[in-house]
N, C-alpha and C positions, 0 to 999 in steps of 0.2 A: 672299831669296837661295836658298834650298831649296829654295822655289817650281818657279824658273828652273832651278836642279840637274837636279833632277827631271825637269822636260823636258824636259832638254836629254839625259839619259842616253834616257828614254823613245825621242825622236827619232831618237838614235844605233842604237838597239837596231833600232829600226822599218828604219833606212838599211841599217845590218847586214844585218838578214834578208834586205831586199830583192836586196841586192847577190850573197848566197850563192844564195837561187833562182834570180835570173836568170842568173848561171853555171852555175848546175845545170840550166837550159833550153836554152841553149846547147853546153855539154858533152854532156850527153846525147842530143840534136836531130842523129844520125851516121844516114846509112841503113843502115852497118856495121852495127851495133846495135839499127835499131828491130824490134821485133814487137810481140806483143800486150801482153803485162809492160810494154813500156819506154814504149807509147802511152797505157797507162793512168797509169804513173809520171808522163809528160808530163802529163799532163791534173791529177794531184793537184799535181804540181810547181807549174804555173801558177795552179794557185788560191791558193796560198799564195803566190805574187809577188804576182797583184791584192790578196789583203788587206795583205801588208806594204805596198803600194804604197798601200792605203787609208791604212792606219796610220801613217804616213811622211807623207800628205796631214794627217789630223787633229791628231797632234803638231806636227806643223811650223805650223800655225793656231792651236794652245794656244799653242806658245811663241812667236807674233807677236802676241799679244794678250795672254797673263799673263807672258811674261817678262819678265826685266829692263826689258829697251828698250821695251815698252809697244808696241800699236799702232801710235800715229801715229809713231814714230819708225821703227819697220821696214816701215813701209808706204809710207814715204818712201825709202827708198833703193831706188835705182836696180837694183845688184847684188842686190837681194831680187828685182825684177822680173824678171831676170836667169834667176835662182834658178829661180824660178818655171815662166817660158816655158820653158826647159830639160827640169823634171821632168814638162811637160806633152806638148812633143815627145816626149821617152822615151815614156811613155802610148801617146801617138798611135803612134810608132813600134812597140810591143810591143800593139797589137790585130791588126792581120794575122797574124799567127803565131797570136795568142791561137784565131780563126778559122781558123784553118788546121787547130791542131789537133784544134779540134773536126769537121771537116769527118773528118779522118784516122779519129777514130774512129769514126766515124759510119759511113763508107765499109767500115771493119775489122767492123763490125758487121754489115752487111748483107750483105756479099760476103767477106768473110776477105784482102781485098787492103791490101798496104800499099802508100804511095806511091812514084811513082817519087822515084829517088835523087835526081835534078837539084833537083825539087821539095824533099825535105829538105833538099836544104844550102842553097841561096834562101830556106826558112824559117828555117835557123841561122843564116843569115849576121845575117837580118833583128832575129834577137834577141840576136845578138854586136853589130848597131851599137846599140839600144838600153842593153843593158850599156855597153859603151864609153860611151856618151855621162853615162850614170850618175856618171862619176869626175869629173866637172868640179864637180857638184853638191854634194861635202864645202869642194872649196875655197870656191867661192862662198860657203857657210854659214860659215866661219871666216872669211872679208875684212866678213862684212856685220856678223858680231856684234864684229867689231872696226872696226867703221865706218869701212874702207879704202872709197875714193873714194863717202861719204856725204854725204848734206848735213847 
């Protein structure tokens, strides 16, 4: 039972951080706003979304294997698959930007140009629908470990 605790706080913390960076890539991601400071910001900001987004992968794999519900039982349910395909789209969704912003600094580096504006907010919008998509993924985790429509 402390076990399962445990991960389950870990998981939360990992969802957490996740959730604060990728608002904070988002928020920040204005052409108002960019220069060289807030491209480099970007560029830290996002590394700490892919490890929270690491970290969020490996806990959420501890606690389908050592929690409570054991493996085969949340490996079986449907809404984990769910879960799953979701936090994977987000991923998929939040690598263009990811490239983007690499491109950005690269570009800032060699030439002193930042992007045009249209381009930045195409990159926000990109890692606002990411985020958004982020918020279906707590409930999911709360219906599955209460074994709403499980087998």
């Amino acid at each position: 039972m402390l076990l399962d605790a445990l991960l389950a706080y870990a998981h939360w913390v990992a969802l957490l951080t996740l959730a604060v960076f990728s608002g904070s890539l988002a928020a920040l991601c204005r052409p108002e706003w960019l220069n060289e400071a807030a491209l480099r910001r970007l560029q830290v900001i996002n590394r700490v979304f892919w490890g929270a987004a690491g970290a969020v992968l490996l806990t959420g794999l501890a606690r389908s294997v050592w929690g409570i519900h054991g493996a085969a039982w949340t490996w079986a349910q449907p809404l984990f698959h769910l879960k799953v395909s979701l936090f994977v789209l987000m991923l998929g969704l939040s690598l263009p930007p990811t490239r983007q912003l690499g491109r950005w600094l690269a570009t800032w580096d060699a030439t002193g140009e930042l992007p045009p504006a249209a381009v930045v907010l195409h990159t926000r919008r990109a890692f606002m629908r990411a985020s958004h998509l982020m918020l279906v993924l707590p409930l999911l985790g709360a219906l599955v470990a209460r074994g709403v429509w499980g087998r």
